[in-house]
C-alpha positions in Angstrom: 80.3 221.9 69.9 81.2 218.6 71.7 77.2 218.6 72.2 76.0 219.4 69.3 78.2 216.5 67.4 76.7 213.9 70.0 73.4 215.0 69.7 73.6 215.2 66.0 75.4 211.9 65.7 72.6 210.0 68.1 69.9 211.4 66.3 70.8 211.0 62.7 72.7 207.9 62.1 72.2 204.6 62.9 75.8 204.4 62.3 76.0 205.1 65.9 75.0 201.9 67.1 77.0 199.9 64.4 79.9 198.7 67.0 77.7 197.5 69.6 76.6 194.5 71.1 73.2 194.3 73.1 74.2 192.1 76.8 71.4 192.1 79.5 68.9 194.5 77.9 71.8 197.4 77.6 73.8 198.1 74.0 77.6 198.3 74.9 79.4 200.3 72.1 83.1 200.6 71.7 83.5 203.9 73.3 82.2 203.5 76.5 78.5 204.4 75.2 75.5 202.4 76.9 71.9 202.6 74.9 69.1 201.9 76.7 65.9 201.6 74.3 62.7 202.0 76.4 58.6 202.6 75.3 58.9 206.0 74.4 62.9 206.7 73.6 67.0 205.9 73.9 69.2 207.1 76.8 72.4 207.1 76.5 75.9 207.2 78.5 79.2 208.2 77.5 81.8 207.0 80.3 84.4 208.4 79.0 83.0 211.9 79.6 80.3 211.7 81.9 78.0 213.0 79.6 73.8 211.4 79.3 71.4 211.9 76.3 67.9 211.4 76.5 66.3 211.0 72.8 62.4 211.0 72.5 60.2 211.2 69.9 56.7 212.5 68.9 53.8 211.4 67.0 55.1 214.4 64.3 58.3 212.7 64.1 60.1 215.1 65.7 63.1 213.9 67.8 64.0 215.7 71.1 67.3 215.1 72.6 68.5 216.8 76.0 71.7 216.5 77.7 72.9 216.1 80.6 75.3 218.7 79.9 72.8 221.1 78.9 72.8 220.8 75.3 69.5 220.0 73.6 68.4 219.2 70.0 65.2 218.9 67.8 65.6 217.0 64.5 63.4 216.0 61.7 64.3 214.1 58.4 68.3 214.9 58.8 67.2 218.5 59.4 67.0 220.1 62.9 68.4 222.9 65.4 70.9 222.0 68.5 71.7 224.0 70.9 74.8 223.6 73.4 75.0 224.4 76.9 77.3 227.0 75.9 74.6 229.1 74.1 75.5 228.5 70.7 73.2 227.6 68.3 73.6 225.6 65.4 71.2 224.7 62.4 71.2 221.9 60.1 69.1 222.9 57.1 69.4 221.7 53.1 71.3 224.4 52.7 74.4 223.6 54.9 75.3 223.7 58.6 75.4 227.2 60.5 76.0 228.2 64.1 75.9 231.5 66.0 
């Protein structure tokens, strides 16, 4: 679930990056979270718990996120399906959150 909340918070709010500053090319946040922008997406490390995402987008404006935990996400317009490394599956739709 741990996934699934970073995923989801990475790829839909830009609240994310509100407490960080940008030094050298990498975005420091206040919980030990680096952002690296590059051409074609955002990486990102939590320090805390050892965890990387890897965010990409395509020309359909679908955003990919994977891991390095296992977990994955695909997201479009605040509406998408994660899945942790886990197994579980959750789905963000209009109608609500669910997971299995």
């Amino acid at each position: 679930m741990k996934i699934f909340l970073l995923a989801l918070t990475l790829l839909t709010s830009s609240a994310a990056y509100a407490d960080c500053a940008r030094v050298n090319g990498v975005t420091r946040c206040n919980d030990n979270v680096d952002v690296h922008r590059g051409y074609n997406g955002r990486a990102a490390y939590n320090s805390n718990t050892g965890n990387a995402a890897v965010q990409t987008r395509n020309s359909n404006g679908v955003t990919t996120t994977h891991t390095s935990h296992g977990g994955s996400a695909k997201t479009k317009n605040g509406r998408g399906v994660a899945q942790g490394a886990g197994g579980t599956t959750c789905v963000k739709g209009h109608s609500g959150t669910r997971c299995r």
